[in-house]
Phi, psi and omega in degrees: 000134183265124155232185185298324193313303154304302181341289185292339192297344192216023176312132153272172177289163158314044211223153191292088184224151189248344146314082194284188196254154194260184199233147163234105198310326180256042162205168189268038186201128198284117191305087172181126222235180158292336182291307177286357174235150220231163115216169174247140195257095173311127166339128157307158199274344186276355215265003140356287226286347199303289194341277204325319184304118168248129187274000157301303184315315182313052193287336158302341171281342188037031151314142188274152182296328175267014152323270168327319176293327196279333177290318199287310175291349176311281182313352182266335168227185184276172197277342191257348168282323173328297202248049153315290186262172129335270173297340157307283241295324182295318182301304178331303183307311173340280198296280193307334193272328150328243158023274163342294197298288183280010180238346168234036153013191204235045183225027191055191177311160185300150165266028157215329184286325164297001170258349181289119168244340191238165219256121172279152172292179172306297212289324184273340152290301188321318162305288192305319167308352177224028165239331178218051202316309203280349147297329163315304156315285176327337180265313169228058144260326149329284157322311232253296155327313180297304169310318149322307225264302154001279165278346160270004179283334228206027154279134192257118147104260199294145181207197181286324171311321180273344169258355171244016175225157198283187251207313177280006194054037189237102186325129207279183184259002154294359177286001199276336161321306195324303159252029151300333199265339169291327195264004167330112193286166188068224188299330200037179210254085163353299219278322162326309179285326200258011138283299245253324184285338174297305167319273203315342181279282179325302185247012142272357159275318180321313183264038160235146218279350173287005189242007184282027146235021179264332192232155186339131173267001202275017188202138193266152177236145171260114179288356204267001188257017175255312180346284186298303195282330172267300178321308164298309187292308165314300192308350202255337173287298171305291216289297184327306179280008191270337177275145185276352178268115207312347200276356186257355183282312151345308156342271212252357185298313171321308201285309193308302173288338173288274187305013172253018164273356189264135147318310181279347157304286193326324178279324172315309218280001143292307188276027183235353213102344221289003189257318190301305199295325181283358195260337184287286160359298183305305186293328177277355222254279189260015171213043172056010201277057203246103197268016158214170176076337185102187186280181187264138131308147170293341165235034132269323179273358176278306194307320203289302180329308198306304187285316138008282194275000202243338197250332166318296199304352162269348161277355156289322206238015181221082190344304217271348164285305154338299177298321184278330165286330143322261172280046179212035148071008181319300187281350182295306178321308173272345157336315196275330153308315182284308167301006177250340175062079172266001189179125206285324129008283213259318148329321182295283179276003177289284210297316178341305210295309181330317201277324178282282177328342175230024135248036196267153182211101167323168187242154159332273166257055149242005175297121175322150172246355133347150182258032156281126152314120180304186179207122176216213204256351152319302178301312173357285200280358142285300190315299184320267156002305152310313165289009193080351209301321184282298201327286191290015169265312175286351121005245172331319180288002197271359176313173159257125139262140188265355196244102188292003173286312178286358147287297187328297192299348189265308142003308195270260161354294171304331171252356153283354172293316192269325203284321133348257179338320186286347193266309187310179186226164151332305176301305169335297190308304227243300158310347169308288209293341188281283189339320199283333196070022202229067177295148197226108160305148188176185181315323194321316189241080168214162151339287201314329195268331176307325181299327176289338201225030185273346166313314216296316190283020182272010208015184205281317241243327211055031209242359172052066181279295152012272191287333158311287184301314185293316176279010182271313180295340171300347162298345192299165184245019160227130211332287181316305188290342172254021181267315187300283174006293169282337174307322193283303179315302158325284191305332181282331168273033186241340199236359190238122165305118233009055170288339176295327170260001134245052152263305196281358196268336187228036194064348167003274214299284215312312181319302192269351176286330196282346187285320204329311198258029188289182194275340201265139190301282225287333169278323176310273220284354148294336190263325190289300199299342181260321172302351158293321182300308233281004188251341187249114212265335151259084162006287172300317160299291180331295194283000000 
């Protein structure tokens, strides 16, 4: 049995480590606190150039002398003297978000240090400190924050709560750069954003009320003044993940996994899309399918899984996070993870999330009160099923494994996988496997199962949804599944009664005429062969 103690005693940070992270079985809650997830915030490519900085000259910054004095004394000393008190550590932030404000203005990015990619020398930040001071200031009040926001998670009596809230418990009102500096127009500035969206995340979960007993008690905080600044952080986040390119997953993947130790992120950035946009990531993801930016990395695709399976956890106490990891393909995505192994890492956590989606039991009240069919951990492991998922489990157990969470989970699946399956019919099997889009030759698809099951396809509605979903996959963008497709399509107009005028009643024939010249032989002569069914009335004379 994992227990917490153990856990925490050796959690890592989230960072390109192959050591993955455990599951803590005996809770409804993903073992991972604010405390326990760490990232680092890569060096500015100027930061040679921070000594060199002076603050008389600057006068756009319109700093005050004790401003200045308090930024001088910063550099002079270690950081935990700095962030002694309170009201020091707060005036410190103040003066840096001061800083923040007036150097990366509402004219966008800098025009040179945000164009900087590769980490410059001392002589060459110094060059850029006098072509481009304020960008160069902007990269280090950002450093210089990030090091804040750091040492007080591990700060003892001062903490985020007492330097970045009021007396009144009200998020102060200088943190509004921070995200400003995330919505920067044109290129926007990488290292600027994705610090200023990490800082930001610590501290508005310090004011959120599932962590007081994770960060200081000693200042009552009004959570309702973080709602609005997390909401807007999420928003900013789902726009980033909305892009196909690894270079905005880079962005925001840190900040994204810090905030899914909190619950109530995690229910905003659900209820923003956020099981769609990571599951669409995962699949492309894991099937090298990335049409800008280049490919996901493997531990981008771990950081995604991670938020991925963090987000599971929420499916007991919620219909509608259910539903939405339903539609929105959750589980094909990791399915597809498992089967491609892109790491034994990203496996660990693909199978969790899997485990938790097929033991999750709604809680009492949460059950819909709607005339919708529920989504509970039946459906799940049909969906598991569909996908093919018991192949690659019985796969897997013949493995050797060294990380004894992944036999559990594999253990656990195989027998909820099977004892599911015993349950299902033929039919059962084959609306899994249509639904999922992840078609397979097998029994499924010969004469023998249309014939048996071509009534089936008129479904409980009589609206042929069935048959719907099949021509919608002839569209698929893998090869095979749209060669089954027309096969499948064909056998519904050969066995079902006027299935040739409702095929052709529901774009069939047109759909499928269009495969005839495809380039690939074996999808052309399935697409030549159904448009004959759908064209020749007796079949059967014929063939």
């Amino acid at each position: 049995m994992i227990t917490w103690d153990w856990f925490t005693s050796w959690i890592p940070a989230l960072q390109s480590t192959d050591r993955p992270l455990i599951r803590h079985t005996d809770s409804n809650n993903p073992p991972i606190t604010s405390s326990n997830v760490m990232a680092t915030l890569p060096q500015s490519p100027v930061a040679p150039a921070f000594p060199g900085i002076q603050w008389d000259p600057m006068q756009k910054l319109r700093l005050t002398s004790p401003e200045k004095h308090i930024l001088r004394s910063a550099e002079a000393n270690p950081i935990d003297y700095t962030l002694c008190d309170s009201e020091q550590s707060m005036t410190y932030v103040k003066a840096l978000l001061k800083v923040l404000a007036e150097a990366s203005g509402a004219s966008g990015p800098s025009s040179k240090v945000s164009r900087q990619k590769e980490d410059l020398n001392e002589g060459d930040a110094l060059g850029m400190l006098y072509t481009d001071p304020m960008g160069v200031v902007t990269h280090y009040a950002i450093t210089k924050l990030y090091d804040v926001v750091q040492c007080l998670r591990e700060k003892k009596g001062v903490s985020l709560g007492t330097t970045f809230y009021n007396e009144d418990g009200n998020l102060i009102d200088e943190w509004r750069p921070l995200l400003r500096v995330l919505h920067l127009g044109g290129g926007g500035d990488a290292f600027a954003q994705r610090g200023a969206a990490y800082c930001l995340a610590f501290i508005l979960m310090a004011g959120c009320a599932s962590q007081r007993y994770s960060t200081d008690r000693s200042r009552k905080i009004n959570h309702a003044s973080v709602e609005e600044p997390l909401a807007a952080l999420i928003s900013w986040i789902t726009s980033q993940l909305q892009s196909s390119a690894s270079s905005s997953l880079s962005l925001v993947t840190p900040t994204l996994t810090a905030l899914m130790s909190c619950p109530e992120a995690r229910i905003l950035f659900a209820n923003s899309g956020g099981i769609g946009y990571l599951s669409r990531h995962l699949r492309n993801g894991s099937k090298g399918k990335r049409p800008s930016g280049g490919s996901a990395s493997v531990q981008q695709l771990y950081e995604l899984c991670f938020c991925l399976w963090t987000l599971t956890y929420e499916c007991n106490s919620s219909p509608a996070i259910r539903a939405t990891f339903a539609r929105d393909n959750a589980v094909h995505s990791l399915v597809d993870l498992v089967s491609s192994a892109p790491r034994e890492k990203v496996i660990r956590v693909a199978l969790s999330a899997l485990r938790t989606l097929a033991s999750c039991t709604p809680d009492v009240s949460s059950h819909s009160s709607s005339n919708k069919k529920e989504i509970t951990s039946s459906t799940f492991l049909s969906e598991m099923i569909g996908c093919g998922l018991i192949k690659y489990i019985d796969q897997m157990k013949e493995r050797q494994w060294t990380d004894p969470d992944i036999v559990d989970d594999l253990t656990v699946l195989h027998k909820l996988l099977h004892e599911n399956f015993k349950e299902m019919s033929t039919w059962d099997v084959y609306l899994a496997e249509v639904q999922s889009g992840s078609l397979e030759w097998g029994i499924l698809h010969t004469e023998k199962f249309f014939k048996e099951n071509a009534k089936r396809f008129e479904g409980s509605n009589g609206d042929f949804s069935v048959v719907k979903i099949l021509i919608a996959l002839t569209a698929s963008n893998d090869e095979e599944v749209q060669s089954i497709a027309c096969y499948d399509i064909g056998e519904f107009v050969r066995h079902y009664p006027n299935g040739r005028a409702i095929a052709r009643n529901l774009g069939a024939k047109d759909i499928v005429l269009k495969l005839v010249d495809h380039s690939n032989e074996e999808l052309s002569r399935h697409a030549l062969t159904a448009v004959s069914k759908m064209m020749v009335q007796n079949w059967a004379a014929v063939h």
